[in-house]
C-alpha positions in Angstrom: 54.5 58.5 -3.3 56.0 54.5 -4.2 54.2 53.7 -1.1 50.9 54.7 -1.8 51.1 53.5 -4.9 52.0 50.3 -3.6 49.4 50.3 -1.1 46.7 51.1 -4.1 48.1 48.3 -5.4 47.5 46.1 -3.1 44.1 47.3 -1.9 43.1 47.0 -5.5 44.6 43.5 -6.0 42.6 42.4 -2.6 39.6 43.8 -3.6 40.1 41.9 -6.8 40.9 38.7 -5.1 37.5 39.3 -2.9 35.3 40.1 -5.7 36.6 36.6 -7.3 36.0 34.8 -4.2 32.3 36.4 -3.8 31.6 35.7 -6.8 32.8 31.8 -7.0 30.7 31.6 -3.5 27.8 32.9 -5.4 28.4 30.7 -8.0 28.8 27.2 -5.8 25.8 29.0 -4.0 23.4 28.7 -6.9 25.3 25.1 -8.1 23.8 24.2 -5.0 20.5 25.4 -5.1 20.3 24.5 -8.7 21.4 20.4 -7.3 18.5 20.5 -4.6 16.2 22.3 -7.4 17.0 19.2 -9.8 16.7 16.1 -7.0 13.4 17.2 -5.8 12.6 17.6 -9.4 14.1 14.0 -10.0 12.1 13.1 -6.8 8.3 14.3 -8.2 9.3 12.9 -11.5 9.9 8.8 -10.1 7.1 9.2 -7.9 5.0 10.1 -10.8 6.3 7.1 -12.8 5.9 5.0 -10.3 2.1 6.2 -9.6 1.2 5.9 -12.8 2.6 2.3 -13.4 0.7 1.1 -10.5 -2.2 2.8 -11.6 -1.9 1.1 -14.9 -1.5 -2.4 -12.8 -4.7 -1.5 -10.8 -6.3 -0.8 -14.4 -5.1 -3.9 -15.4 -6.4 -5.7 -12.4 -9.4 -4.3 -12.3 -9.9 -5.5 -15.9 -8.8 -9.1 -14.9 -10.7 -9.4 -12.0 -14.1 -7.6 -13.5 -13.8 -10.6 -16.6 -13.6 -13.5 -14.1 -16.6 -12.2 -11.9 -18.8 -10.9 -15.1 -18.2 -13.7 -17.8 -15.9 -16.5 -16.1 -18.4 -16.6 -12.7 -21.2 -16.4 -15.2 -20.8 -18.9 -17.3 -20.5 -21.6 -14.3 -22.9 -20.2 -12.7 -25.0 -20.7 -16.0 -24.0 -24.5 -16.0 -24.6 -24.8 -12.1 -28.6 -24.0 -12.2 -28.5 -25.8 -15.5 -27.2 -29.1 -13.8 -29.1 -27.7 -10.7 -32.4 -28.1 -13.3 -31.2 -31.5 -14.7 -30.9 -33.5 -11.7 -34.2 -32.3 -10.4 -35.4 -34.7 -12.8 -33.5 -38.0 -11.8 -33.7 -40.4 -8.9 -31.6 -40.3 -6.2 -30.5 -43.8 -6.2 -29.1 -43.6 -9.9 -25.4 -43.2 -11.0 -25.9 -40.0 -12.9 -27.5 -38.4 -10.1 -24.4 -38.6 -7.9 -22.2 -38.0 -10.8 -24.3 -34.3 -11.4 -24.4 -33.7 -7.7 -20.1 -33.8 -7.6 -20.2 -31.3 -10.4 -22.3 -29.0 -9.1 -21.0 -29.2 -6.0 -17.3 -28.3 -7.8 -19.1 -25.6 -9.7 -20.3 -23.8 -6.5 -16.8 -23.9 -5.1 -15.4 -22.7 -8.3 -17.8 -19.9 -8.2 -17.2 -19.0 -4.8 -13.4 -19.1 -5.3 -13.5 -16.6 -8.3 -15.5 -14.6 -6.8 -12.9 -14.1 -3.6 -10.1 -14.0 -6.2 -12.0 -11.3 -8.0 -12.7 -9.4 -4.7 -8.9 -9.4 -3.3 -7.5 -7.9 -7.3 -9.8 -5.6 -7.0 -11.6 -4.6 -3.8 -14.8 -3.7 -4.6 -16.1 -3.4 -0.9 -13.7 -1.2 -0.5 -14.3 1.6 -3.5 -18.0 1.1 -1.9 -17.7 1.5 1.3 -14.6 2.9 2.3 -11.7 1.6 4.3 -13.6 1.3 7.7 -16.6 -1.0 7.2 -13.5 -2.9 4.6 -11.4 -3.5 7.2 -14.0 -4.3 9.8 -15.2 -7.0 7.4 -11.2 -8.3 6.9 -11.1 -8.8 10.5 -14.4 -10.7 10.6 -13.1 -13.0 8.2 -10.0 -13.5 9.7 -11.5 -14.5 12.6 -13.4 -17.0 10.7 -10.2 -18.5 9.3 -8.4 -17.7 12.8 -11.7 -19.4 15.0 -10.2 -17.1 18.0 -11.9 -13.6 18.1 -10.4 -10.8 16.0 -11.3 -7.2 16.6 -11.7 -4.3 14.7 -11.6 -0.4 17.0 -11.7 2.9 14.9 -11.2 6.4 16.3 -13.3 8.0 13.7 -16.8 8.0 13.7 -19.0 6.7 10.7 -18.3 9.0 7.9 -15.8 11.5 9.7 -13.0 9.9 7.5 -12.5 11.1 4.1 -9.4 9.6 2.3 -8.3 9.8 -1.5 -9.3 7.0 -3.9 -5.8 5.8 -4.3 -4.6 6.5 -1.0 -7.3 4.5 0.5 -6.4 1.7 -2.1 -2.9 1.8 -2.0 -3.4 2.0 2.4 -5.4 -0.9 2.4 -3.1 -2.9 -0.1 -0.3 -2.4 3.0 -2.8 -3.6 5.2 -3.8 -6.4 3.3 -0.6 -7.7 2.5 0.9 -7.0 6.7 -2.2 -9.2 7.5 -1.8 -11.9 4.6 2.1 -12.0 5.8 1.3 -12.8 9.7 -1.2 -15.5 8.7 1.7 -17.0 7.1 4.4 -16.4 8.8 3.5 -16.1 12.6 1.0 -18.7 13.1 -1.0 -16.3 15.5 -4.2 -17.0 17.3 -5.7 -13.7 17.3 -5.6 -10.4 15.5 -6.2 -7.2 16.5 -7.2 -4.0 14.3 -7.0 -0.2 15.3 -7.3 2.4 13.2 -6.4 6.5 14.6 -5.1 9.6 13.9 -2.2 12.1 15.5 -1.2 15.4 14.0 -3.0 14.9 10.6 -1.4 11.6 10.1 -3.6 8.4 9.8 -2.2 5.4 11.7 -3.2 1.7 11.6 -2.0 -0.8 14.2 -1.6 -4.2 13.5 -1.3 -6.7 17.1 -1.2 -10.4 17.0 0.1 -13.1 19.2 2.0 -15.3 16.9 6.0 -15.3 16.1 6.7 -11.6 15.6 9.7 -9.4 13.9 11.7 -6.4 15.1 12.4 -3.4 12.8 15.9 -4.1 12.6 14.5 -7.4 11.5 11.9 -5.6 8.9 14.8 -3.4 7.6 17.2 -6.5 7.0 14.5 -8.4 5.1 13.3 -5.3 2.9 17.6 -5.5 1.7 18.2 -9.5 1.6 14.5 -11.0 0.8 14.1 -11.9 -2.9 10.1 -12.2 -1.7 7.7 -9.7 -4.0 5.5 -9.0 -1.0 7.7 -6.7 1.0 9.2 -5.1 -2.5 5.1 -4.1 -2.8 4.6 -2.9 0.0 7.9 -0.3 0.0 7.0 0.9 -3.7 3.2 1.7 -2.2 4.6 3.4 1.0 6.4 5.6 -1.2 3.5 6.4 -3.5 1.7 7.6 -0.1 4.4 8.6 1.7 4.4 6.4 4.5 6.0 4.4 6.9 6.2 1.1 8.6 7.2 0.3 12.7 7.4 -3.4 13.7 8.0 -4.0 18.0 8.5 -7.4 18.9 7.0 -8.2 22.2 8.0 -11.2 24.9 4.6 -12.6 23.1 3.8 -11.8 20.1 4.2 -8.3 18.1 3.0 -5.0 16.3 3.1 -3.3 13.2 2.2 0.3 13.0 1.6 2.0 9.5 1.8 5.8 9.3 0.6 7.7 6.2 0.3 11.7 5.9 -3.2 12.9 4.4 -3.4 14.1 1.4 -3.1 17.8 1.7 0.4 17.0 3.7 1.6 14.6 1.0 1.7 17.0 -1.4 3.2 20.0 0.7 6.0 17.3 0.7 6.3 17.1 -2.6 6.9 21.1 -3.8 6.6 21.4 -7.2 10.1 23.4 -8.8 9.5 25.7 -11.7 12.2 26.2 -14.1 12.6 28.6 -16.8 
């Protein structure tokens, strides 16, 4: 009789003991769940600051860059023809004339460089025409800075490729600045353009001849470079999700960029409910 008591009390002290431990495994369970629930949470909520502060610097740009091409190009465009008028009216061989024909001449370059500072803070070509026919055009006038030929080869036919506003924008803001960067920095002779797609991801590659990096050397300089062009770049890979692969060749180098379309984006980023 003691020893089936004790053994009661045993049985009932282990299944005491397991009920505790199943229910401080539930517990850590949902702690866990709960965490993951609260950093993807965290996660939506940075990207969505972070969009919307660079959509307010795009708004701001676009602001900046529609007043220099509207009322700053304008107006010395205004006093250009006026000048343009004025020394119509004067001989050649006179003082004045030459004096007129300097300004004018420093009007028309200030015109054409607001207009080309306009067009780079905000890229109208490209909210026209899309990022094709945009970057087709970059890499005509690269090589016409470059004087070496500079190609341009797309995958996608004429309007098979449909992207977001803002990933298009932020996509060819990477681009742009890549391309600005190897100008700079690599001295190349030529550039070469390519523009694809594998398993619903869209993938641009950048080729050149000049002085090239590694990723290892990409990764290093993204940590130790107090430089604002590379710190744009990773804040608008985040905002669309993509990524960046630099190959160093025995001549010159690569730069792949990789960016999910839209529908996939935002599979990656599940919204969490909570009550």
């Amino acid at each position: 009789m003691i020893l089936i008591t004790v053994l009661s009390g045993t049985l009932f002290s282990l299944g005491l003991i397991l009920s505790l431990l199943g229910l401080v495994i539930n517990f850590r369970k949902k702690r866990i769940l709960q965490n993951k629930e609260i950093e993807v949470l965290l996660k939506n909520k940075e990207l969505e600051l972070m969009n919307a502060v660079v959509l307010a610097q795009e708004n701001e740009r676009s602001k900046i860059a529609r007043n220099l091409h509207d009322e700053v190009g304008a107006i010395l465009s205004m006093a250009q023809r006026n000048l343009t008028a004025t020394i119509k009216d004067l001989p050649e061989n006179s003082s004045s004339y030459e004096d007129i024909k300097f300004v004018i001449d420093v009007l028309d370059q200030s015109v054409s460089k607001i207009r080309t500072i306009s067009h780079e803070i905000l890229p109208h070509f490209l909210v026209k025409f899309g990022l094709q026919k945009t970057l087709r055009r970059l890499m005509e006038q690269t090589q016409k800075t470059l004087g070496h030929p500079c190609t341009f080869v797309s995958e996608f036919a004429k309007e098979e490729l449909i992207l977001e506003e803002q990933q298009e924008i932020q996509f060819y803001s990477i681009t742009l600045e890549l391309l600005n960067n190897i100008l700079k920095h690599a001295r190349p002779e030529s550039v070469n353009l390519s523009l694809g797609s594998f398993e619903n991801n869209l993938f641009l590659k950048l080729e050149h001849d000049g002085i090239a990096i590694s990723q290892s050397d990409y990764e290093y300089l993204l940590f130790h470079s107090s430089g604002v062009g590379l710190e744009s770049i990773s804040q608008r890979l985040k905002l669309i999700s993509g990524e960046l692969f630099f190959e160093r060749f025995d001549q010159g180098g690569s730069i792949k960029l990789s960016m999910p379309l839209k529908s996939e984006v935002e599979e990656m980023l599940p919204i969490v409910e909570t009550e």
